[in-house]
C-alpha positions in Angstrom: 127.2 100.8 88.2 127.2 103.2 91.2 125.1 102.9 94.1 122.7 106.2 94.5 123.4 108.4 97.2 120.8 108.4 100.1 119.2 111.6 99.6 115.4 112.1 101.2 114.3 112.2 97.4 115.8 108.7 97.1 114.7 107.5 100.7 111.2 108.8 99.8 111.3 106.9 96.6 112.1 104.1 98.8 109.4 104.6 101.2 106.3 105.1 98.6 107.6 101.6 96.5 107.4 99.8 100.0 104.0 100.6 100.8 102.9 99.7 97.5 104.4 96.2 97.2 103.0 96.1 100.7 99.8 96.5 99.3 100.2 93.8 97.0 101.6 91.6 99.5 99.8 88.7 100.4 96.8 86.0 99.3 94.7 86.9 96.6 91.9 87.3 99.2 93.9 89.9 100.9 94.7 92.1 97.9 90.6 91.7 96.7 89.8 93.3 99.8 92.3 95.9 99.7 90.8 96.9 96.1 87.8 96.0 97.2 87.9 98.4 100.1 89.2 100.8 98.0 86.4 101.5 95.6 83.5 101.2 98.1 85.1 104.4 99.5 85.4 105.9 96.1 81.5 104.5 96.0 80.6 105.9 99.2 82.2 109.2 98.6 80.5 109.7 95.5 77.1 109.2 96.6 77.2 111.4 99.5 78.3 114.2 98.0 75.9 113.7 95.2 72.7 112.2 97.3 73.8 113.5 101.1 74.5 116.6 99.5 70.9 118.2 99.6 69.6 116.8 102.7 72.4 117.9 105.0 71.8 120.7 107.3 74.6 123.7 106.1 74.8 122.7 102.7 78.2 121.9 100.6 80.4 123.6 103.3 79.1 121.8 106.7 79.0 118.5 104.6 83.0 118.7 103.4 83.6 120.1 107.3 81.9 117.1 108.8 83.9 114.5 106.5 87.1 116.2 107.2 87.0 116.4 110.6 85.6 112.7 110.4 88.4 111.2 108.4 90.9 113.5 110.4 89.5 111.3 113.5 90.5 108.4 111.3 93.6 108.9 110.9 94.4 110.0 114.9 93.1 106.9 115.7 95.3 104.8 113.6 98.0 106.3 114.6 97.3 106.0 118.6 96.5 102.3 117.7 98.5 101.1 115.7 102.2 101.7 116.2 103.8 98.8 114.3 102.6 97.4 110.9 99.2 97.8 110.4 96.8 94.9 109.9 94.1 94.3 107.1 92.0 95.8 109.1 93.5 98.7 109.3 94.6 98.5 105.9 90.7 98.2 104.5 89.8 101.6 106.7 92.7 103.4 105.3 91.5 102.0 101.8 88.2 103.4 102.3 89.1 106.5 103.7 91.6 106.8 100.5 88.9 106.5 97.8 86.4 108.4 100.1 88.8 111.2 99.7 89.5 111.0 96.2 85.9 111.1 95.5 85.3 114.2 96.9 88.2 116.1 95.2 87.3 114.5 91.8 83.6 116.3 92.6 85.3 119.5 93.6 87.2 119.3 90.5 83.9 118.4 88.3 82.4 121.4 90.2 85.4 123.5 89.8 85.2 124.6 93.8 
């Protein structure tokens, strides 16, 4: 069979499987509180768009400003931290801030904004 040519499609490929099986890597504790970590943000995001929602100041467009730039701080400060492999730590806040995120696009999807 013939080797596939390294093309950034293939590299990419490469790339997203490793940071899966990454994921998956470890003790059983490890990969509950990756999950785990995972859907409390989807949890968290959900309710504050539907319960925060009303009692922020601004309405629907300071709320989705404040949580961007928020998560935006997130991620700047992983990546001033962190410059190697990233621990569970870090792993459980990118978690979180993974579901958070998909939260609020699956409620601007169900809202169709």
């Amino acid at each position: 069979m013939t080797p596939l040519q390294r093309t950034r499609y293939q590299q990419f490929s490469e790339a997203i499987g490793t940071v899966v099986v990454g994921q998956l890597r470890g003790s059983w504790r490890h990969r509950s509180a990756v999950l785990l970590a995972l859907l409390l943000g989807f949890y968290i995001g959900g309710n504050v768009t539907a319960y925060v929602l009303p009692l922020f100041p601004g309405g629907r467009p300071a709320l989705v400003l404040a949580l961007v730039v928020a998560l935006e701080l997130v991620v700047r400060l992983r990546g001033r931290m962190v410059s190697g492999p990233a621990g569970l730590g870090w792993r459980l806040v990118d978690n979180l801030r993974i579901g958070m995120v998909y939260a609020v696009v699956l409620e601007a999807y169900k809202l169709g904004t």
